[in-house]
C-alpha positions as CSV (number, residue, x, y, z in Angstrom):
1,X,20.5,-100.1,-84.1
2,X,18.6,-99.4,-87.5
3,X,20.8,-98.8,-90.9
4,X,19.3,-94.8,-90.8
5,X,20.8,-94.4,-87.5
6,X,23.7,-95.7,-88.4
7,X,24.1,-93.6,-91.5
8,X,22.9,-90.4,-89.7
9,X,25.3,-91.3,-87.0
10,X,28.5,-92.0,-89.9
11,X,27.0,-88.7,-91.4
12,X,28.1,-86.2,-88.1
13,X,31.3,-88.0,-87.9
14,X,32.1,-87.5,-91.8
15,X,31.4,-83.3,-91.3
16,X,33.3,-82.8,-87.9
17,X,36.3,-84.5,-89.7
18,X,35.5,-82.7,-92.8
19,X,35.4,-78.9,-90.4
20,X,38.1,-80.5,-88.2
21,X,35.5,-80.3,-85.1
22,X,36.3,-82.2,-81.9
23,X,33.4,-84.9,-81.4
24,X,32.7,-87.7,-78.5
25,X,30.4,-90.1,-77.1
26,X,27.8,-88.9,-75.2
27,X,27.3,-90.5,-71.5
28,X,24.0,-91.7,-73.5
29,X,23.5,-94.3,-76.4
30,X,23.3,-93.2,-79.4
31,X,24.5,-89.1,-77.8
32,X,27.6,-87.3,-79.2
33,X,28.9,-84.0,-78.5
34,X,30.3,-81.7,-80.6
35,X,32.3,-78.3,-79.5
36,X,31.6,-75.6,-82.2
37,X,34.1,-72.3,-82.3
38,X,33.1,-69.2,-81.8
39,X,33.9,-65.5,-82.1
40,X,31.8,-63.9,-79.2
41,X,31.0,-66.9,-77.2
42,X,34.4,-69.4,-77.2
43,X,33.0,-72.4,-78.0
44,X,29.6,-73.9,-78.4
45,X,28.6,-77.4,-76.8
46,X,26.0,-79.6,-78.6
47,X,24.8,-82.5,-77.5
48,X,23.1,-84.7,-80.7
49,X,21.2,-87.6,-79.5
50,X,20.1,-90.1,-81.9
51,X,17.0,-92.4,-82.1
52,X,15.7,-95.0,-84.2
53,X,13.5,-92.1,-85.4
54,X,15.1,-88.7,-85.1
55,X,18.2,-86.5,-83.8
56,X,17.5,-84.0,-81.2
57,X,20.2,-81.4,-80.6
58,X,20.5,-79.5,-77.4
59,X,23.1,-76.6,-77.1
60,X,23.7,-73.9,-74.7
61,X,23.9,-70.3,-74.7
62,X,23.7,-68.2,-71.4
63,X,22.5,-68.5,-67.9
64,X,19.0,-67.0,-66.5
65,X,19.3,-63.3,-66.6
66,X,20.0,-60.9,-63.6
67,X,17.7,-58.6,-64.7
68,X,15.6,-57.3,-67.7
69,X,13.9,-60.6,-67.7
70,X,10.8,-59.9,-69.5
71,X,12.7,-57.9,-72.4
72,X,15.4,-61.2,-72.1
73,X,12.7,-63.5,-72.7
74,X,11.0,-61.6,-75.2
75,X,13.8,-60.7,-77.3
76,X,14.4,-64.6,-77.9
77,X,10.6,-65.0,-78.6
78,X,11.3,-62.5,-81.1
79,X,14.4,-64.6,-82.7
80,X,12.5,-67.7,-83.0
81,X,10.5,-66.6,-85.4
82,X,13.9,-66.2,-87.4
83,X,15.8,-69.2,-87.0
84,X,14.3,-72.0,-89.5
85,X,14.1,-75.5,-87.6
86,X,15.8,-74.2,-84.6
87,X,13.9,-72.8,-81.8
88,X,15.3,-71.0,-78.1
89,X,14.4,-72.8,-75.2
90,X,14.9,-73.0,-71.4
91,X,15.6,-75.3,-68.5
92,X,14.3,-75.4,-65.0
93,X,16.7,-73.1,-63.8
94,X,15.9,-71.2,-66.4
95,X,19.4,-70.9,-68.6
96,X,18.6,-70.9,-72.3
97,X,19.5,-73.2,-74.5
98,X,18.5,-73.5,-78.5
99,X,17.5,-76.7,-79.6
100,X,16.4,-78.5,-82.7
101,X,15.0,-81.9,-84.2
102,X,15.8,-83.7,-87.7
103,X,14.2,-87.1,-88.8
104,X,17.2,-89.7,-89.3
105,X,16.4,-89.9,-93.6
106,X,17.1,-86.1,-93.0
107,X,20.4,-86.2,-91.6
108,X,23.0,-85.5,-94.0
109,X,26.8,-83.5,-94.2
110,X,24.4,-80.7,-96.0
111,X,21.9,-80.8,-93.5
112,X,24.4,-80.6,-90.8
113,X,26.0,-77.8,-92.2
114,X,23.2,-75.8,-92.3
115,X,22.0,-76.6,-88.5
116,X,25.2,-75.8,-87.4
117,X,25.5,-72.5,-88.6
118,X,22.1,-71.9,-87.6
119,X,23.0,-72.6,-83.7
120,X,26.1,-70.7,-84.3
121,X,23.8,-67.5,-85.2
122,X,21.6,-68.2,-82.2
123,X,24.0,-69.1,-79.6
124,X,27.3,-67.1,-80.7
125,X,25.8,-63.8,-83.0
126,X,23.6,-63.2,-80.5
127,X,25.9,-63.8,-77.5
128,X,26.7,-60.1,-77.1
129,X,23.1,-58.7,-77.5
130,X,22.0,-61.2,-74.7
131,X,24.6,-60.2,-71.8
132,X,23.9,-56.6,-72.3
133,X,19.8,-57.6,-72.0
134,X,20.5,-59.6,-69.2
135,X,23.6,-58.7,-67.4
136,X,24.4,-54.8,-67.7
137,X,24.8,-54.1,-64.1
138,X,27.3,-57.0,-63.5
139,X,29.0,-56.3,-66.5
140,X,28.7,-52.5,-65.0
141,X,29.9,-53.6,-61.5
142,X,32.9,-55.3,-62.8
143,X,34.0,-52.9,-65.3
144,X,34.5,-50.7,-62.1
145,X,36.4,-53.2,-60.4
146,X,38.9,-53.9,-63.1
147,X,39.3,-49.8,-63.7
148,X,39.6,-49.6,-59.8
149,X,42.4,-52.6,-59.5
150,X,44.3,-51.9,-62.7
151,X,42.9,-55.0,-64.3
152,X,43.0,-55.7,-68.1
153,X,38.9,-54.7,-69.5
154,X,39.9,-57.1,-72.6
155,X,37.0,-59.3,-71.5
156,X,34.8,-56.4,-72.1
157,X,35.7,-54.5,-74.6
158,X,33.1,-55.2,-76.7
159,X,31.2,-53.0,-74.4
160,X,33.1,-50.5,-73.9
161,X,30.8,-48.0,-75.4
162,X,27.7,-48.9,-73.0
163,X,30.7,-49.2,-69.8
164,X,32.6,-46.6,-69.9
165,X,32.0,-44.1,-66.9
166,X,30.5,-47.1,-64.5
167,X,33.9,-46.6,-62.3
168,X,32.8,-43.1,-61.8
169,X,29.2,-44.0,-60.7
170,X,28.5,-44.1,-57.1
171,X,26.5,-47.0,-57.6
172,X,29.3,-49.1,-58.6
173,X,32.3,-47.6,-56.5
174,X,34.9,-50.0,-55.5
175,X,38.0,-49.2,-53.4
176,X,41.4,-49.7,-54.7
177,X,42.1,-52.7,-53.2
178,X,38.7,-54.3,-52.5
179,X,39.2,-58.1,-53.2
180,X,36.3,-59.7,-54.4
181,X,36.3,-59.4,-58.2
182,X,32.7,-59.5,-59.3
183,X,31.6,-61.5,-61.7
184,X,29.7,-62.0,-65.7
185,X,29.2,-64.9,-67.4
186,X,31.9,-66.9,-69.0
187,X,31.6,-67.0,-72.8
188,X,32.8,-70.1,-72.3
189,X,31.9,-72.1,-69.0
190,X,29.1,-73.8,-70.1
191,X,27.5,-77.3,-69.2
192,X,27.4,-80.1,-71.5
193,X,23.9,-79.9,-72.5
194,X,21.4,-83.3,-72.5
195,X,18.3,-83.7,-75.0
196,X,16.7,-85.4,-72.3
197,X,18.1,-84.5,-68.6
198,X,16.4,-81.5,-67.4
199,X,15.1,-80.7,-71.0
200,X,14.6,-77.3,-72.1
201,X,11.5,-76.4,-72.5
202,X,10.4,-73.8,-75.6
């Protein structure tokens, strides 16, 4: 291990203790991951692996769309081109991911800082905008459900605005005591993303 890895490595540890951010070992050499708080999306997991030449940081944000796909896509196209040194990407399943690279000499608390918030704007600002791209009719179809059954709608009432009146649709009926709760995705079951297992591709 060279004496820039190990100061870019010494670096990451110094600013999670400094935000008070849980960080481990990777399953990888030279991998940690990091678990960044959020507001719309619970948490955000990054994986930063190190090499003697560079960090690459790998984070994830949703799951392939239902639906809407091209406009899903092309809305993160569109974001790219606003998010300095961090770029959206996706993996062979298609679930999206932003991910970045520094050089080790650029690795740094400051640095770091400003990385982090930059996935935070990609993965947790734009949270919201993303499940109603790519998942308004399960978000619909579960809105129903919970009006139907008596169910708390505090996962969703963000949405309430754009949901409202889905329990009255035909499309989405739902009898009193159907079982089956449908389903949208968890803000916060995510995978422990990897740099370099199935890799997303930008």
């Amino acid at each position: 291990m060279t004496e820039l890895r190990d100061q870019a490595e010494a670096a990451l540890r110094a600013f999670a203790a400094d935000q008070d951010l849980p960080v481990d070992p990777g399953p990888r050499d030279g991998e940690f991951v990091i678990v960044l708080p959020g507001e719309k999306k619970l948490k955000t997991v990054c994986s930063i692996l190190f090499t003697e030449r560079e960090a690459s940081l790998s984070a994830f944000v949703i799951r392939h769309p239902d639906e809407n796909h091209v406009e899903f896509f092309r809305s993160l196209l569109r974001r790219n081109l606003r998010t300095p040194g961090v770029s959206y990407a996706i993996d062979t399943n298609d679930d999206v991911y932003v991910v970045a690279r520094l050089p080790l000499e650029a690795v740094g608390e400051e640095a770091l800082d400003r990385l982090f918030g930059v996935v935070l704007e990609c993965a947790d600002a734009a949270f919201n905008e993303l499940l109603v791209l790519g998942f308004l009719t399960s978000m619909k179809r579960e809105w129903a459900w919970r009006v139907a059954r008596g169910e708390s709608l505090r996962n969703l009432e963000a949405f309430r605005d754009l949901l409202t009146g889905s329990e009255d649709d035909p499309v989405f009926h739902v009898e009193p005591l159907e079982a089956a709760v449908p389903s949208v995705p968890d803000p916060g079951d995510e995978p422990v993303p990897s740099p370099h297992q199935d890799s997303p591709r930008n």
